[in-house]
C-alpha positions in Angstrom: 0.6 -93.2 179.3 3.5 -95.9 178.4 2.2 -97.4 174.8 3.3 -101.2 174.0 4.8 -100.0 171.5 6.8 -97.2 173.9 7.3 -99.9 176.1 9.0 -102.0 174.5 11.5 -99.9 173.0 12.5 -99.0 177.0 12.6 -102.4 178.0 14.6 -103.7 174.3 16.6 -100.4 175.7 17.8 -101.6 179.0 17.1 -105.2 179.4 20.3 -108.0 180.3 18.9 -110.9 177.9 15.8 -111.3 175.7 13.1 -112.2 178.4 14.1 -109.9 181.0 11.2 -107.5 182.1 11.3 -107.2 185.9 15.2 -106.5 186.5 16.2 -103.3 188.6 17.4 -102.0 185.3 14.4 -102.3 183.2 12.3 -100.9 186.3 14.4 -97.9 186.6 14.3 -97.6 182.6 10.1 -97.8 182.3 10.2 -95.4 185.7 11.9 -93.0 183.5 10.1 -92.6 180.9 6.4 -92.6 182.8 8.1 -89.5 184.8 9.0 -87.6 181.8 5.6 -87.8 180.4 4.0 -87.3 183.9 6.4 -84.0 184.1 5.3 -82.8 180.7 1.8 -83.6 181.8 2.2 -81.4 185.1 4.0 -78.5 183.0 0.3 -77.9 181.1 -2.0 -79.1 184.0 -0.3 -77.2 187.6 -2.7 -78.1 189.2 -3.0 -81.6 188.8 -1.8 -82.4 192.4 -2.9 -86.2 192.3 -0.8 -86.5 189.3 2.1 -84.7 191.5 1.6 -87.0 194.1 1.8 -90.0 191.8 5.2 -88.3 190.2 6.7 -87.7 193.3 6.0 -91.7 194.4 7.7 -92.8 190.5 10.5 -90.7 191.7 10.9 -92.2 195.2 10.8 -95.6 193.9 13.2 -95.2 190.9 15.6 -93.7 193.8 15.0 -97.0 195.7 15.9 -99.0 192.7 18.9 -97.0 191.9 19.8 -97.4 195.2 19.8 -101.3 195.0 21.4 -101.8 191.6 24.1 -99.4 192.4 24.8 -101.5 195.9 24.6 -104.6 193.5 25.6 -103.9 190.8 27.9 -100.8 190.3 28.9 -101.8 186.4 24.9 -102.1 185.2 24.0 -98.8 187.6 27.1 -96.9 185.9 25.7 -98.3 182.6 21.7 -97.7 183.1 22.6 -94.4 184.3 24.9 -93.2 181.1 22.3 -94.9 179.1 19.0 -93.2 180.3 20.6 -89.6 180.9 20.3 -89.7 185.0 22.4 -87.9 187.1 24.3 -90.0 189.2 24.0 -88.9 193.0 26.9 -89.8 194.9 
């Protein structure tokens, strides 16, 4: 689970200007990070298959907001992706 704390460091991370919390960016950013604790999670609990399911949905959607920003905007997608450590699908 994301901490206030955690959060805010992702979205201080990848936000455009001081009060942005909702851009593609700052989605894909928080999407990140609750899938990298949600893998760790799965690597001690296997068998956790609603937590899978809920991974597998983070992963879809971060794809779908990749998808948008990099249709959008290709200089904050080339950006976000460098700056989180993605791999960038072509």
């Amino acid at each position: 689970m994301l901490t206030k704390q955690k959060k805010a460091n992702v979205i201080k991370k990848t936000a455009k200007h001081e009060s942005d919390t909702g851009s593609a960016a700052v989605q894909i950013g928080l999407l990140s990070r609750r899938i990298d604790e949600l893998a760790s999670h799965l690597k001690k609990n296997h068998k956790d298959n609603h937590s899978r399911r809920g991974l597998l949905q983070m992963v879809a959607d971060r794809r779908s907001h990749l998808k948008y920003l990099k249709k959008h905007d290709k200089k904050e997608y080339d950006k976000v992706v460098t700056e989180l450590g993605l791999k960038a699908s072509e």
